[in-house]
MIPA-602123 format. One record per residue (C-alpha): y, z, x. Coordinates in steps of 0.25 Angstrom, whole numbers, plus 5000, padded with zeros to 4 digits. Each point is the difference from the previous one (the first is absolute). Example, Ala and Ser with C-alpha at 12.3 -4.5 7.8 and 13.67 -1.06 7.14 Angstrom:
BEGIN
498250315049 501449985006 
//
This chain:
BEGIN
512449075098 500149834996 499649994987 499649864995 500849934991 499050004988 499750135001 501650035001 500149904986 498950114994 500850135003 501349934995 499349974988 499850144997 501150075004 500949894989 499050054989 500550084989 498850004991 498850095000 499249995013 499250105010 499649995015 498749934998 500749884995 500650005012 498750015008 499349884990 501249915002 500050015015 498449995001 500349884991 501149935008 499150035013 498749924995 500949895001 500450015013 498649995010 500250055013 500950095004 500650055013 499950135006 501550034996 499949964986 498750064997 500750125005 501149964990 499050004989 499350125003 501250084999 500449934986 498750014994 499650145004 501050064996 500249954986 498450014999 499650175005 499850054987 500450164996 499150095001 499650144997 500550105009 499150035011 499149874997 500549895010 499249975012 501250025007 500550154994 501349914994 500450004986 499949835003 498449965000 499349855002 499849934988 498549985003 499050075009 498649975004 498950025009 499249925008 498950065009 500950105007 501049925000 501350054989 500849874996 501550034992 500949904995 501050035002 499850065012 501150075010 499249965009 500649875002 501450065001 500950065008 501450075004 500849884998 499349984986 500750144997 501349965006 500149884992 499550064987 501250095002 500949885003 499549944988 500450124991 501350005004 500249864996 499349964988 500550024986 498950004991 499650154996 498549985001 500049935015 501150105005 499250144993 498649925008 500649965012 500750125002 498950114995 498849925011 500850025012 500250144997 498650024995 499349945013 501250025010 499150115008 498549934998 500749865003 501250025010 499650155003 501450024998 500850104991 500349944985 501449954999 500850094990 500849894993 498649924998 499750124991 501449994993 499849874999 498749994992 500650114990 501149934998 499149864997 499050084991 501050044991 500849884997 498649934999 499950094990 501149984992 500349865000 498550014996 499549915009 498550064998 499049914992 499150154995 500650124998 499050075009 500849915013 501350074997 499350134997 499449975015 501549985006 500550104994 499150105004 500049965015 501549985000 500150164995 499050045011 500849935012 501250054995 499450145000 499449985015 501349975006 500850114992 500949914994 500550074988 500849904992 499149904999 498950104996 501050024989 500149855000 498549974996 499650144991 501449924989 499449865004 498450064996 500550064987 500849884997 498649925003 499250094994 500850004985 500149854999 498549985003 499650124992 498949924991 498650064997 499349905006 500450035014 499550125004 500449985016 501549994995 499950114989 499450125011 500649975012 501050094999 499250134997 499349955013 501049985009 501250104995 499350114991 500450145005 500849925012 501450114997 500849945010 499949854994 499950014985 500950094991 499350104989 500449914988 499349885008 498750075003 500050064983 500249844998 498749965009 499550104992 500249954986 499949865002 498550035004 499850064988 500649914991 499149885010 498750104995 500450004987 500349864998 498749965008 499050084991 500449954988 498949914993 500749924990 500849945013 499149895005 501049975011 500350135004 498650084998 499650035015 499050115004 500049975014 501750014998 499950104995 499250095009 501149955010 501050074993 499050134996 499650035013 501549995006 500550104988 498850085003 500550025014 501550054994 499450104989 499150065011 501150025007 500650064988 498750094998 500049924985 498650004998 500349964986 500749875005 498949985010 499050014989 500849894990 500249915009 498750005003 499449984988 501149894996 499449915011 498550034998 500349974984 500549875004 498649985009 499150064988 500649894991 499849905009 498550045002 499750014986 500349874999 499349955012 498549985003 499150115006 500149975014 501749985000 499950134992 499350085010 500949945013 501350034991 499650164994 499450045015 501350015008 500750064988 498850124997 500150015017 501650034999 500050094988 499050085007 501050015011 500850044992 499350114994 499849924986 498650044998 499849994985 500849875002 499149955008 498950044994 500549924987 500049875008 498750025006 499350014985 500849874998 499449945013 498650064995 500549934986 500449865007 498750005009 499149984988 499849865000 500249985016 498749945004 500449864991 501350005006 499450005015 499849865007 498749995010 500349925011 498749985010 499849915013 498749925004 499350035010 498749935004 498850095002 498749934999 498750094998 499749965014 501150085004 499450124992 498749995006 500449995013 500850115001 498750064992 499349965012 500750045010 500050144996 498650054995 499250045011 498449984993 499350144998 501150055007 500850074987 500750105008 500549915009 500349904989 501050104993 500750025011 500249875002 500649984987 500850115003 500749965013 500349864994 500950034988 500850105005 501249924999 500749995014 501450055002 500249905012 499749884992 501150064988 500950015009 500049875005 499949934987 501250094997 500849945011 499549844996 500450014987 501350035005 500149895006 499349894992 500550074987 501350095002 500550004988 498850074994 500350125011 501550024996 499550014984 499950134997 498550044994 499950094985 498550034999 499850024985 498650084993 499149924987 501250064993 501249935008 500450155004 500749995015 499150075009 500449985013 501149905008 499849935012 501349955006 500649895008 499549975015 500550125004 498950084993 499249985009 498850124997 500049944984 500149865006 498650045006 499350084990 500349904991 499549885010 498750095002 499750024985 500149834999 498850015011 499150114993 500349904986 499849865007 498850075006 499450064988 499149894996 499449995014 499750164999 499549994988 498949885003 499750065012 499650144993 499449924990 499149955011 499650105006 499550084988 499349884996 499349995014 499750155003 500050054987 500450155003 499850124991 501250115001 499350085009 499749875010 501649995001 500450165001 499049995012 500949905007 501250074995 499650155006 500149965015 501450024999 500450145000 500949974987 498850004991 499750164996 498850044997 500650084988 500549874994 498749915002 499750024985 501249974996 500149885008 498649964995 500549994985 501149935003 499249895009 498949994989 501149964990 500849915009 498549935004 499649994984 501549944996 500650124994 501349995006 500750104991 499250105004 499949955016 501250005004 500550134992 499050085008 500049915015 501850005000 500350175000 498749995011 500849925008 501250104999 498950125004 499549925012 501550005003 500150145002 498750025006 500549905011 501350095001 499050125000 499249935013 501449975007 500450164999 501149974989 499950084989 499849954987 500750074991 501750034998 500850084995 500649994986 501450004999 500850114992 498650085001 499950085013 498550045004 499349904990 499649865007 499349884995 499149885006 500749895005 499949854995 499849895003 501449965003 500350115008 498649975009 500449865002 501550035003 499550105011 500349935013 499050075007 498949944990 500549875001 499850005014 498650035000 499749904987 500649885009 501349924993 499149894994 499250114993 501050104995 501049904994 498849944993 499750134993 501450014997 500249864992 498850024993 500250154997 501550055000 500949905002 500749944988 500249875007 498649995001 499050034989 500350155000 498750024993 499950165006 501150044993 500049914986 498550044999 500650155002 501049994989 499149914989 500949875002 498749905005 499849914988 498549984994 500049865006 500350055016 498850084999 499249865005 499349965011 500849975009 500750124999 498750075001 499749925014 501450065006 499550114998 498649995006 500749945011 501050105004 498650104999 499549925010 501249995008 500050155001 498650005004 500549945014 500650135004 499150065010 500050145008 500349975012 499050075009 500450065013 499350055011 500250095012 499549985015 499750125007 
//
């Protein structure tokens, strides 16, 4: 390969350096010299490519890399279903590898000679399809560890990065003595750079040589040992401004907890752990309410792990404690959307059939079932037009601040919907609400005028119609407390009587008590696959966000437990329910007939 003179006045550059610098400066300073140079030809663009890439693939976690090698592209993206990589092996072949080794061999620089080396034998089989070269591996130990110490790395975490590639090449190929070599060169490392402030230095060698009897001797492992200590200790202390770290300190907690449980020291488990949530309770008794809750979660969540029950319990009186004054700490943001009346009315319009009340209901009924379809594809748009927002994890918090349920990053694919299709039923809340509005105002119904249109369905019991009358009454005359406790455990019976009409039964068995059953709920109703076949998908997760779902509004089961606040029990939440009544008045028997 002919490599152009300005890029051959690049690579000298580097390989004279003696100062700080990793392999990205070399990727920049060859991108910055190409800009200056227009068009090139085939072979020097060839040239380039080589140079650039292989300075620019960054490291990647193991079993991350599009390609299955420890190298990955700096940048990926996708267009259409088109996947675009820079760097991209692609672009390169056999020769690239060949020359790569070349290069190895003759440069001087640690950094080029570990890069250079360490690429062609990572891609040596995807590239060239050909078995690695031995002494490319020797090669990139060798410059990883005289990288490191002639401290060529400009953080830490880089040398921490050599080192621990250069120890798992050097345990690939068998080669004993420079195992040796890196273990005395990551201890030296390690002891330098043992400042409280890097935490990627201070633990990397509980990760990669803990309990590894063949590498480290015992005195070295009891010294891992007691340096982590010494790091938890000097990390919880308060009066240290500059050393006082929680999240450093659950570094060190955790790795300690892993030893003493191999000890069977529950005590050391259980005082580590409490050294590292003390530092996070005095940092949340500092903070606001909303810091306070995020920081005391994940340490109640651990202790309780840990079987740590009355400390958890302590922390979760302090979060009750913190959570006070919550609602002041909260920011609103909203979004404007521009609805006129006209829209209201006609969608009024569209759906009141006159002197047709029956029909009207139904109506109303079909259109705000949220349909799952639609969520899904909004699901997918926002990943596109927004990614960000579908890589941020989602904490959805009570009036209180209390967690209640997480939706995670793109991958959560069932919370990324629920959530998506409670935004619909709250987008389309007002709409409902109008519309029934509307129509009560139009028709003026009595209870008994609805309770007709909801007994065609099968649902309705005959032994419930009283019942169902109270609660209609109170929801028409306002009295939303009272509508909604008596309409929502109704809902959860027609449930059952549904799971009664498809030949399931609608009771279980209750554990630890052979022979006694009890009625099923609604959760296990609604997570019966069977029933959510016959409710339809669009129905049946409907139900679910507004009922069980604590991405949704869960009301079933906060209403069963006491934790709906005075003000929730409103109108519009009252016109939910309504509307699921309605919704479940669709489910018709199907009759059949039989032909002689």
């Amino acid at each position: 390969m002919v490599i152009p003179p300005w890029i051959q006045e690049v690579l000298e550059r580097f390989d004279s350096k003696t100062e700080p610098h990793n392999e990205v400066d070399i990727a920049q300073s060859l991108s910055g010299e190409r800009a200056k140079h227009g068009h090139l030809s085939t072979e020097e663009w060839k040239a380039f490519l080589s140079e650039h890439s292989v300075f620019f693939f960054m490291e990647s976690r193991e079993g991350t890399s599009a390609w299955g090698t420890y190298f990955a592209p700096m940048v990926e993206w996708t267009q259409g279903e088109t996947t675009f990589r820079n760097p991209d092996i692609a672009q390169l072949d056999a020769e690239t590898i060949t020359y790569w080794g070349e290069r190895a061999a003759a440069i001087t620089n640690p950094v080029m000679k570990a890069r250079y080396a360490d690429a062609a034998w990572d891609f040596a089989k995807v590239i060239a399809n050909s078995k690695p070269n031995y002494e490319c591996a020797l090669m990139a130990i060798d410059g990883y560890v005289e990288a490191t110490n002639r401290h060529f790395y400009t953080m830490e975490i880089e040398a921490v990065q050599w080192l621990v590639r250069a120890l798992h090449l050097a345990r690939s190929v068998g080669d004993l003595h420079r195992v040796k070599k890196v273990v005395d060169e990551m201890f030296d490392f390690y002891q330098m750079s043992l400042d409280p402030g890097h935490a990627g230095v201070w633990t990397f060698l509980f990760d990669n040589l803990y309990e590894e009897k063949k590498l480290i001797s015992t005195s070295q492992e009891a010294k891992i040992i007691s340096d982590l200590e010494a790091m938890l200790a000097r990390l919880t202390v308060v009066g240290e401004p500059n050393e006082f770290d929680p999240y450093g300190a659950q570094a060190a907690a955790e790795r300690l907890v892993q030893h003493y449980k191999k000890q069977n020291d529950k005590a050391n488990v259980e005082r580590v752990m409490k050294a590292y949530g003390g530092a996070f309770v005095t940092m949340a008794e500092m903070a606001n309410p909303m810091l306070a809750m995020s920081w005391l979660q994940p340490v109640i969540e651990r202790y309780e792990q840990e079987g740590m029950k009355n400390e958890a319990e302590e922390l979760r009186l302090l979060q009750i404690k913190k959570s006070e004054n919550i609602a002041s700490d909260m920011k609103h943001y909203s979004v404007g959307v521009n609805v006129t009346k006209k829209d209201y009315d006609d969608l009024a319009r569209s759906l009141i059939v006159e002197g047709g009340l029956s029909t009207t209901l139904g109506n109303v009924a079909a259109h705000f079932i949220p349909r799952v379809d639609q969520a899904k594809a909004m699901v997918q748009e926002i990943k596109k037009v927004a990614p960000l927002l579908s890589i941020i994890p989602i904490t959805v918090v009570d009036r209180t601040g209390r967690p209640v349920a997480k939706v995670g990053t793109d991958g959560d694919a069932e919370g990324r919907l629920f959530r998506q299709l409670a935004q619909m039923v709250g987008f389309s809340q007002a709409f409902l609400s109008y519309v029934i509005e509307t129509v009560i105002a139009g028709f003026q119904p009595g209870a008994d005028d609805i309770l007709a249109v909801l007994y065609r369905s099968p649902l309705f019991l005959e032994s419930r119609r009283s019942i169902l009358r109270d609660g209609l009454a109170a929801y028409l005359s306002k009295d939303h407390l009272n509508g909604i406790h008596v309409l929502v455990p109704q809902i959860e019976e027609m449930l059952r009587t549904l799971l009664a009409l498809m030949g399931i039964p609608p009771h279980k068995s209750v554990p630890r008590h052979p022979g006694i059953t009890d009625v099923k709920n609604m959760n296990d109703a609604l997570g019966d696959p069977r029933v959510q076949e016959v409710l339809t998908e669009n129905l049946w997760r409907y139900l679910t966000v507004l009922y069980i779902d604590r991405r949704g509004m869960n009301l079933r089961n906060d209403l069963a437990h006491g934790l709906v606040s005075a003000e929730a029990f409103n109108q519009p939440t009252a016109d939910l329910v309504f509307h699921s009544l309605l919704a479940l008045s669709l489910m018709q028997k199907q009759e059949t007939t039989s032909q002689e």
